[in-house]
N, C-alpha and C positions, 0 to 999 in steps of 0.2 A: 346559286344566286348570281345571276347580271352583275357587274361591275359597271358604276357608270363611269364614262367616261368626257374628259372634257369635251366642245366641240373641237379646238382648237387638234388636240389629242387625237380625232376622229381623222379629222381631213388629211393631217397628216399620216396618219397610219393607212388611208387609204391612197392618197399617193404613192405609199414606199411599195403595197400591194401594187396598186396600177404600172408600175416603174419595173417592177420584177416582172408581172408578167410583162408587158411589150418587150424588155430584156429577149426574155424565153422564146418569145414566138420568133423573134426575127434573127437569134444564135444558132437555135438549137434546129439541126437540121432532123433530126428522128422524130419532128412532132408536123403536124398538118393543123395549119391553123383551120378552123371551123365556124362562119356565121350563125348564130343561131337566127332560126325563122321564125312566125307564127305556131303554138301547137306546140314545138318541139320538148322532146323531155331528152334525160340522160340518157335513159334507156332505149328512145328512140334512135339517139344519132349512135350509140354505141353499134345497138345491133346494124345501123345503116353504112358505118364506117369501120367497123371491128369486125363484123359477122355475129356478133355473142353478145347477148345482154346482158348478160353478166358479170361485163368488165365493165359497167359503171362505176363503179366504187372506184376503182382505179384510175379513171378517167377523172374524177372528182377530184381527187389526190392530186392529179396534174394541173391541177387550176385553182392554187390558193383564192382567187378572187371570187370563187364561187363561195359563199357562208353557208349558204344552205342549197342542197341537190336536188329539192322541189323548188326551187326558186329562180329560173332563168326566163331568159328576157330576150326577144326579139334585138336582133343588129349587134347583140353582145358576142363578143371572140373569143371562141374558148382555142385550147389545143387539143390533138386527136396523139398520144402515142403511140405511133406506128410500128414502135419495136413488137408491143401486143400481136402486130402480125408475122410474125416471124413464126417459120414453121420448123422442126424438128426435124435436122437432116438425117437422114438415112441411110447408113452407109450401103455404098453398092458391095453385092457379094458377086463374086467370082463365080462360075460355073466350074464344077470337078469334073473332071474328068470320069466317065464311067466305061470300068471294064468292058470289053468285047462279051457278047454274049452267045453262043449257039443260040438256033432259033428252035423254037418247040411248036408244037402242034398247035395250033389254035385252039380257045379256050372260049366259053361264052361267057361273056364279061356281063354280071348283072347290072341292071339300071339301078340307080339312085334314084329316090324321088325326091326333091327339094321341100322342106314343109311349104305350106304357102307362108306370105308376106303379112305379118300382121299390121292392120292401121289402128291407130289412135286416135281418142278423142282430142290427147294434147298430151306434149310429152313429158315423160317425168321429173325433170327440174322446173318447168313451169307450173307442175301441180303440185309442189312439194311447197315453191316460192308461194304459191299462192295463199297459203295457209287456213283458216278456217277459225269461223266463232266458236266460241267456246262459251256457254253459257255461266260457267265456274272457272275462273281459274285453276289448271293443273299443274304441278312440278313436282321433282322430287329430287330439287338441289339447285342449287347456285353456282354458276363459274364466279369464283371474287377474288382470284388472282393468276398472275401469270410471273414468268421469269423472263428475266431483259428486262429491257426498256421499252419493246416496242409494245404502243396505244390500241393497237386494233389488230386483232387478231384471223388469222387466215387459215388454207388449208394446210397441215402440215408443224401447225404452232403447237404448240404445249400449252397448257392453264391446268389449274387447280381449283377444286371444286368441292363445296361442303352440302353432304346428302344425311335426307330424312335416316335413311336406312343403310347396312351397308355393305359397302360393295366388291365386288372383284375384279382383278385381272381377266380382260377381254368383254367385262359388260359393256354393251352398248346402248347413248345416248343420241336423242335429238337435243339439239341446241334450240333453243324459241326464246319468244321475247312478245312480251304483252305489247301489241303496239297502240291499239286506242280502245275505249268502251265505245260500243253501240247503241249509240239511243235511235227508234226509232221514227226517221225522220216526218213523219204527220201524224203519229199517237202521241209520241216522247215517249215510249216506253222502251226501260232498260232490254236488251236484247244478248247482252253477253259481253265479251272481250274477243275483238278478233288476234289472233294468234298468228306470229310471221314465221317460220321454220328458218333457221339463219347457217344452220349448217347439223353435222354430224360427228360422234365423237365414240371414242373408247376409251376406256381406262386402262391405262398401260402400270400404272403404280399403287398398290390397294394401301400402303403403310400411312402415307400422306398422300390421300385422294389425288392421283392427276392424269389427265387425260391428255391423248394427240389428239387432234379437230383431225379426223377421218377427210371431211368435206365443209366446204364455206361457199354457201350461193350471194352474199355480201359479207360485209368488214363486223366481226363479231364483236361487240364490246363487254367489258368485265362489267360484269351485274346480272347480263343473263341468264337464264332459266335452264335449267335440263330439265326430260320427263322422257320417260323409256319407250325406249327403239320398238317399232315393228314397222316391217315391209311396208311403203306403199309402192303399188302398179296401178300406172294409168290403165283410164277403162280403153276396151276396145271399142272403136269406132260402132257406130249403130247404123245397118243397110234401111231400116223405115222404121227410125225416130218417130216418139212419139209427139200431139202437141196437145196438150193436157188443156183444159178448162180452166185455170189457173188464175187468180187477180191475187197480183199484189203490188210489192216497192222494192226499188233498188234502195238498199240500204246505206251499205256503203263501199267502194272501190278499192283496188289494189294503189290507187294512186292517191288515195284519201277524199280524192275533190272530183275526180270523173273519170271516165272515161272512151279516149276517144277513137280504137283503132280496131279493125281484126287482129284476134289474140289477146287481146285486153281483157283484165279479168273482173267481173262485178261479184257484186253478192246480195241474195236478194232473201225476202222476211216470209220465204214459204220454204218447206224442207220434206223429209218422208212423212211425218206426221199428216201431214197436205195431200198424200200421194202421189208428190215428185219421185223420179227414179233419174237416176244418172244415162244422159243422154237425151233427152226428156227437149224438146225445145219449145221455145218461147219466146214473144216479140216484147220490144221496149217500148211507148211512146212518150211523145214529149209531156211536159206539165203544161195542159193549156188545158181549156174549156173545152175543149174539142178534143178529139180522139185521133190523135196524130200518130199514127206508125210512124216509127223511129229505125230501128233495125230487128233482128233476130241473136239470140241467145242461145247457147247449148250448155245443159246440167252437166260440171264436168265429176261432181262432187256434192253429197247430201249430209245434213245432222238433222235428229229430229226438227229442227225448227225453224233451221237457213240451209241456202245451199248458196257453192259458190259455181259461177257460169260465164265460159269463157262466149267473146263476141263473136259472131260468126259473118255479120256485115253490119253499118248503121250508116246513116246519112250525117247525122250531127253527134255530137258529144252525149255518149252517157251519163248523166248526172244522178247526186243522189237525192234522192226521192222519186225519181222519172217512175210512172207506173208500167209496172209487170202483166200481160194479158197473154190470152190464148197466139197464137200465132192465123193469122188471116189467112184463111183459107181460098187459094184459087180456082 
């Protein structure tokens, strides 16, 4: 529950924020300050100034004045922690000395073939992050506590975890977390729970349930959900993709509210039941009266009843409800 607070209370607490960061930016030489533009999200300037998108989370961290990490704002100053870029030296090895050898006869040296280079539809932390509806909720256990003090939990942490059934040393866990219901944005009809995958776990102690976080694609919190491991592999790239007869709706985003870039993930209110297959592509248009081509879509990912599909080009922002159609044929 919100606590309210005076106004009085407010301004003040927001000055002592304002005061720390300008502090910060103009001290602390390991950080790059950052304008935010039009457009921009966390995850854009991470991957644009970090290389990895997946150091949002941590970047957020570095910017008490952010409240919330969908919520920034054009001409606002954040910092970029530039330690993040620091790479892992390497120690130089020495070259040994080798023996003197007689020389021997020559020898036909077979060839190697190298496998070929496999492509991908998208790679696998983005289809993992990207998560999928789920029509029921699944779990079969709760992370509801951890050791320390520390709030948010990463790769590498320990937590503790109460399961339906139970378990042993070395099962493995995906970590998820319900993050919105789906209503169907021009029926209303319910559609599922999309599902976020937030990381990877095993159980290291069967006496009193507790797991290492294997893996963290963001900051995990205590409440979380587990529900049991298996493989995923992104798909392999498609040489002549299919463009299906397809009408429907962008339901709903990885960003919650749109989406507006190549690589951006949507998810849309047709699935295999439909006769989508993964790889499958598909054009967006706008919501107007008119039949506006917007961009192209590729299936990167199918459940009986949604799929999620990463961008492949658009002109303007995908939103949700933008209608889903065949792909225009040249």
């Amino acid at each position: 529950m919100l606590r309210k607070k005076s106004l009085c209370g407010g301004i003040i607490s927001l000055l002592i924020i304002f005061v720390l960061c300008s502090f910060a930016f103009a001290q602390d030489q390991k950080y790059k300050d950052y304008t935010i533009q039009k457009g921009d999200t966390l995850w854009d300037i991470t991957n644009k100034e970090l290389q990895d998108p997946f150091l949002w989370p941590k970047v957020w961290k570095e910017n008490p004045c952010i409240d919330n990490p969908d919520l920034i704002y054009p001409k606002q100053t954040i910092r970029i922690p530039l330690y993040l870029l620091q790479k892992e030296v390497v120690p130089e090895i020495k070259p040994v000395a080798k023996p003197e050898m007689k020389p021997e006869s020559p020898k036909e040296i077979p060839i190697k073939i190298q496998p070929g280079r496999k492509d991908y539809l998208v790679g696998k932390n983005l289809l993992i992050v990207s998560g999928y509806i789920a029509e029921k909720l699944h779990s079969v256990g709760t992370l509801y506590d951890k050791p320390g003090e520390t709030t948010e939990l990463t790769k590498g942490d320990y937590a503790y975890i109460k399961t339906n059934n139970i378990v042993r040393k070395g099962d493995k866990f995906y970590i998820i977390y319900p993050f919105e219901e789906v209503n169907h944005p021009v029926t209303g009809r319910y559609m599922g729970v999309r599902i976020a995958i937030l990381g990877t776990a095993e159980v290291v102690d069967e006496t009193d349930p507790k797991i290492l976080i294997t893996n963290s694609f963001v900051e995990i919190p205590i409440g979380s959900l587990i529900d049991n491991y298996y493989e995923i592999e992104p798909p392999l790239a498609v040489d002549n993709p299919r463009k299906p007869e397809i009408n429907g709706y962008v339901v709903t985003t990885l960003r919650r509210i749109y989406a507006h870039g190549d690589s951006d993930i949507v998810f849309i209110d047709k699935g295999r039941n439909d006769g989508l297959e993964v790889g499958d592509l598909l054009a967006t248009t706008l919501q107007s009266e008119h039949k506006i081509f917007n961009g192209v879509i590729q299936v990167i990912s199918t459940r009986p009843s949604t799929s999620a599909a990463i961008i492949r080009k658009t002109a303007k922002e995908v939103q949700i409800g933008d209608p889903v159609t065949a792909v225009k044929q040249e």
